[in-house]
C-alpha positions as CSV (number, residue, x, y, z in Angstrom):
1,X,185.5,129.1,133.2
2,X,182.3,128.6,135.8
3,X,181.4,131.4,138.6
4,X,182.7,129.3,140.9
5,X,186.5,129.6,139.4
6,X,186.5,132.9,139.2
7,X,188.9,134.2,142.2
8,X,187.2,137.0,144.5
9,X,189.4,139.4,143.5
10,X,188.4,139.2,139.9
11,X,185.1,139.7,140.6
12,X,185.7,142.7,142.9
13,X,187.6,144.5,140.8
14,X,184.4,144.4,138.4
15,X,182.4,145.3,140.6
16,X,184.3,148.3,141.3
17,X,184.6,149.4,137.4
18,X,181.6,148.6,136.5
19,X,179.7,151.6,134.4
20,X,177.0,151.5,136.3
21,X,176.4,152.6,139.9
22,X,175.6,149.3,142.3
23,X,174.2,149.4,145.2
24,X,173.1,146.9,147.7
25,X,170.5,148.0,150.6
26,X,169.3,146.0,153.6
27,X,165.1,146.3,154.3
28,X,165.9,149.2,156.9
29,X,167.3,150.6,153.9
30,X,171.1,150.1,155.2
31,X,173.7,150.3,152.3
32,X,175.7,147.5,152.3
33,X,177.6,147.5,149.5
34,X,178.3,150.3,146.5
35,X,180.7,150.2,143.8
36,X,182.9,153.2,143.0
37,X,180.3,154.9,140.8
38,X,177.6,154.7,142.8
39,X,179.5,156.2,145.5
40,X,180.7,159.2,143.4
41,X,176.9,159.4,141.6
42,X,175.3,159.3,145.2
43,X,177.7,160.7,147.3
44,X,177.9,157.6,149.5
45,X,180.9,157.5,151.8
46,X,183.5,154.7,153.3
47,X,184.2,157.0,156.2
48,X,180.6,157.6,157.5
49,X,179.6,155.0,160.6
50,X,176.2,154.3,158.5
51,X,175.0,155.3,155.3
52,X,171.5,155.0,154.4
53,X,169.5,155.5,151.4
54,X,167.3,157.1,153.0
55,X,169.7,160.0,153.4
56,X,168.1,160.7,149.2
57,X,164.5,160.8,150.4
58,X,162.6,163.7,151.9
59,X,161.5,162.5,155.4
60,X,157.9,162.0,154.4
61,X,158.6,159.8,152.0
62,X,160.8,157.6,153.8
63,X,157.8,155.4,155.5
64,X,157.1,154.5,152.0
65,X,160.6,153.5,151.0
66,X,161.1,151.7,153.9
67,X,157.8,149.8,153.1
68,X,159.0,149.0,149.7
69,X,161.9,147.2,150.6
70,X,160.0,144.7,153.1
71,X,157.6,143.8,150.4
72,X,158.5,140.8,149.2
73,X,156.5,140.5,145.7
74,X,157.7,143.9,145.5
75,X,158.2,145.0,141.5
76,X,161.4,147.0,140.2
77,X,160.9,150.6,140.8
78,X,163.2,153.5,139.2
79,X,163.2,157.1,140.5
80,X,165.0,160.0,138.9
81,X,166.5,162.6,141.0
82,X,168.5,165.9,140.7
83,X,171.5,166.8,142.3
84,X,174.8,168.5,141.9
85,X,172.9,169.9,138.6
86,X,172.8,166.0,137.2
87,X,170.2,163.6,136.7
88,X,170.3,160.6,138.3
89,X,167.9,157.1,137.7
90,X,167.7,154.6,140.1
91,X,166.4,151.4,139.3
92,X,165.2,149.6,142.4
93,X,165.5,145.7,142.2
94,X,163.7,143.8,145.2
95,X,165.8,140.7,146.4
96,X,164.2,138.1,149.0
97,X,166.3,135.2,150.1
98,X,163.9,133.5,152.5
99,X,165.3,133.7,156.0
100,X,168.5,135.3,154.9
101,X,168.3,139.0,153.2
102,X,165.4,141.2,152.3
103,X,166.1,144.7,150.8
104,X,167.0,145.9,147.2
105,X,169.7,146.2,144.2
106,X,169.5,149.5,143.0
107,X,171.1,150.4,139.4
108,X,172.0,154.0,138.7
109,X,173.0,155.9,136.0
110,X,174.1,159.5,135.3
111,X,171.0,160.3,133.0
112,X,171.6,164.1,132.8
113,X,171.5,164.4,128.5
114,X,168.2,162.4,128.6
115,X,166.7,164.3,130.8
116,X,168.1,167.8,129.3
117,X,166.8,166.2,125.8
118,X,163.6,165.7,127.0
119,X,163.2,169.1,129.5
120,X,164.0,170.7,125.8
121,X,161.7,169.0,124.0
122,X,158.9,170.1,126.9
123,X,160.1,173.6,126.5
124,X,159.8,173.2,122.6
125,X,156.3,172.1,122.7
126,X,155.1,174.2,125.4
127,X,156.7,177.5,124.0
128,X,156.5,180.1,120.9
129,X,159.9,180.0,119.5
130,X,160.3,183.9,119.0
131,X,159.2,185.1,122.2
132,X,159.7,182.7,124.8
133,X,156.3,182.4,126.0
134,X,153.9,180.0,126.1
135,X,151.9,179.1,123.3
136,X,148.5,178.4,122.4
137,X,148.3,174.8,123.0
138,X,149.5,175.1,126.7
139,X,147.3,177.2,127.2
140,X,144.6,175.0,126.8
141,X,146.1,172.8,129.0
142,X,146.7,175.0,131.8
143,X,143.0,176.3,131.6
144,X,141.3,172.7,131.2
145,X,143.5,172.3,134.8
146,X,141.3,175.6,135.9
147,X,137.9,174.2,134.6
148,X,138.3,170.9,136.4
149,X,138.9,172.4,139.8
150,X,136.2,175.5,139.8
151,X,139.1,177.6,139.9
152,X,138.0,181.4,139.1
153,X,140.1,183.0,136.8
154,X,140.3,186.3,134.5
155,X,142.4,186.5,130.6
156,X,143.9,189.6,129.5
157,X,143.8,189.4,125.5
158,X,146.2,191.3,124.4
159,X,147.0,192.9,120.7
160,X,150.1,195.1,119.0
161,X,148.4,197.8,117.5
162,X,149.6,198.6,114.0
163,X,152.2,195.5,113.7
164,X,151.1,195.0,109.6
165,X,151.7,198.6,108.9
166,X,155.8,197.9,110.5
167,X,155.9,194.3,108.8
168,X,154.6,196.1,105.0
169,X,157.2,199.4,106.0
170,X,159.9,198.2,107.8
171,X,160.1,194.4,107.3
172,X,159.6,191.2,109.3
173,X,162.2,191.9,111.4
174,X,161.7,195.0,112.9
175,X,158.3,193.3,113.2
176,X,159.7,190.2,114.9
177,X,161.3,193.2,117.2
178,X,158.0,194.5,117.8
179,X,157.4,191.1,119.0
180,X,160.0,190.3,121.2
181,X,159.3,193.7,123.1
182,X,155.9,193.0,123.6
183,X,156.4,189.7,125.2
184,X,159.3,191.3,127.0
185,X,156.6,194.1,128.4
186,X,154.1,191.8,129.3
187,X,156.5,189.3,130.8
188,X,157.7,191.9,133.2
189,X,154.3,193.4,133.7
190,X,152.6,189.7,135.0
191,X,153.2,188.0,139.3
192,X,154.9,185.1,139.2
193,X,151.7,182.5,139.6
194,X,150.6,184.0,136.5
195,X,150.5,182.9,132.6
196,X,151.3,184.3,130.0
197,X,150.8,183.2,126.1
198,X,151.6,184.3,122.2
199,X,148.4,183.1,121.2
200,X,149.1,183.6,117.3
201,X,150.2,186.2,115.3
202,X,150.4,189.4,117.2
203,X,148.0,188.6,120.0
204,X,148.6,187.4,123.4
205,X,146.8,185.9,126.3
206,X,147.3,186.5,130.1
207,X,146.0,184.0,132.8
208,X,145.3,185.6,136.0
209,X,143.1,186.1,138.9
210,X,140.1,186.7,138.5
211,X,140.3,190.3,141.0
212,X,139.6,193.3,139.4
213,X,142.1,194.9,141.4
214,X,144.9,192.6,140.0
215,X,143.2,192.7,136.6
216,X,143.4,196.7,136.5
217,X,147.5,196.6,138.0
218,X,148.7,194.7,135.2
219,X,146.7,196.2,132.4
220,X,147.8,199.4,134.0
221,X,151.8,198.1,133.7
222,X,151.5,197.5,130.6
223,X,150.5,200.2,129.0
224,X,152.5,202.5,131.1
225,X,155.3,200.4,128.8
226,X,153.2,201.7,125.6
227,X,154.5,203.9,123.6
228,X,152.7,206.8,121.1
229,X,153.7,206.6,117.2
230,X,154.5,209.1,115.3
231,X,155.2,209.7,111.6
232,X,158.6,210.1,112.4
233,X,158.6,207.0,114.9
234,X,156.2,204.9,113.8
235,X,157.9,201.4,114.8
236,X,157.1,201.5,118.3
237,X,155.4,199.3,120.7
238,X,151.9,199.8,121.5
239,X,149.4,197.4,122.8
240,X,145.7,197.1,123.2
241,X,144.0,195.1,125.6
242,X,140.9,193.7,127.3
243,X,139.8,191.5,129.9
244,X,137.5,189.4,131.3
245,X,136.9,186.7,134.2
246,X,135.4,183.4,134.7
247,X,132.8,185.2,137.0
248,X,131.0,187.1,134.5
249,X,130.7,185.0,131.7
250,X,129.1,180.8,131.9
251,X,132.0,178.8,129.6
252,X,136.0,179.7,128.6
253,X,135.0,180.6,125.5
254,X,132.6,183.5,126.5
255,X,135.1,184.8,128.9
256,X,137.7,185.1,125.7
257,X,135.5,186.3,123.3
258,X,134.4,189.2,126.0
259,X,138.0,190.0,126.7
260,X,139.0,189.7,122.2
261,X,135.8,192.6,122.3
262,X,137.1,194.5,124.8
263,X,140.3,194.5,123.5
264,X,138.6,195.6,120.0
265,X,137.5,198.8,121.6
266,X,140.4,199.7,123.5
267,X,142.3,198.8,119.4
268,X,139.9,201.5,117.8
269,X,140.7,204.2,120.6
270,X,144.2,204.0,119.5
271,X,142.8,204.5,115.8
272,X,140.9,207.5,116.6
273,X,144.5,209.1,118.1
274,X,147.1,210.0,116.3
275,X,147.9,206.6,114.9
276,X,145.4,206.7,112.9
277,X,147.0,206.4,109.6
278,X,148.3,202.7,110.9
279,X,144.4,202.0,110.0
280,X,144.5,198.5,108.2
């Protein structure tokens, strides 16, 4: 059986149930055609007087669209958006006929496990498993982003005094505990437009600004959180810290390694109190 024999309604009817959104646009970016999916994936509708693609673009970016589908060497483009909590791709196919249509196929598909699989996979590397912050490797990242732009910045090192003496006494998982508190404290302790990192065993790291002002307010928070062992409570929280900014110091690393001293000191205060027999 050729195209040609196959009767309209046949083909329709495809069309219609195909597993795959379909979309036909004009170069004003006029729908012309959908199939069912693409109307339920889309939200196009029958009963509107004109739908337009460009009802899925933010208005700046419409010139652009617009001048995608007039180009008539134009390549296939694919955009993934977000909407009623799904992922969608669209795969943009340019069609010329000379003298007769310009404008665009577009494919879609409901990509929503892809994308969850890969936002997870993000999250995985990005993260420290037990306490749900950053790790060490983002961090270098996200401060490489800092050193390219001049951007000032201060660190917060951060340390849980005594966390070997609760691991040896009490076991890894009051120590893990330990752990999960102190990301929990420092978590709630940090703005918004800040960063905050396990950077390996029981230390941390806090990107911040580099204003001594904001520096002192969160270092202030979190110790308010601290908490003063004793031998009958010895598994408590208690963190030392110290900080530093990029103003003071000529490279990253001398701004961390001023902060890791600072923090060293403020460590040995807590020694000289009565937790002194957590001394390692």
């Amino acid at each position: 059986m050729t195209y040609n024999s196959i009767p309209t309604e046949i083909i329709d009817t495809i069309l219609a149930e195909l597993k795959i959104g379909l979309t036909l646009v004009d170069n004003t970016g006029k729908i012309i055609y959908f199939n069912q999916l693409a109307g339920e994936l889309l939200g196009w509708d029958n009963k509107l007087p004109e739908n337009t693609i460009l009802s899925c673009h933010k208005k700046e970016n419409q010139p652009k669209v617009i001048e995608k589908l007039n180009q008539p060497a134009a390549m296939e483009w694919h955009k993934v958006i977000k909407t009623q909590n799904r992922f969608i791709e669209n795969a943009y196919s340019p069609i010329n006929i000379p003298d007769k249509f310009m404008g665009a196929m577009i494919l879609t598909k409901d990509v929503t496990a892809r994308e969850e699989s890969l936002e997870k996979l993000k999250k995985n590397a990005e993260t420290d498993a037990l306490t749900g912050l950053y790790n060490r490797n983002l961090f270098h990242t996200v401060i490489q982003s800092y050193i390219t732009e001049s951007k000032p910045y201060g660190l917060i090192m951060l340390d849980i005094s005594g966390l070997k003496y609760i691991n040896d006494h009490f076991g890894h998982e009051e120590g893990d505990r330990i752990l999960k508190e102190a990301a929990e404290a420092i978590r709630s302790s940090i703005r918004d437009t800040d960063f905050a990192f396990r950077f390996g065993g029981d230390e941390f790291l806090i990107l911040t600004s580099y204003q001594e002002a904001v520096l002192k307010t969160i270092a202030n928070r979190i110790r308010s959180k601290n908490k003063i062992p004793t031998e009958n409570t010895p598994a408590v929280l208690n963190l030392s810290l110290g900080y530093a900014t990029s103003l003071e110091e000529k490279n990253m690393e001398a701004v961390l390694s001023s902060a890791d001293q600072r923090m060293y000191r403020d460590k040995q205060l807590f020694y000289l109190g009565d937790g002194k027999y957590f001394k390692q």
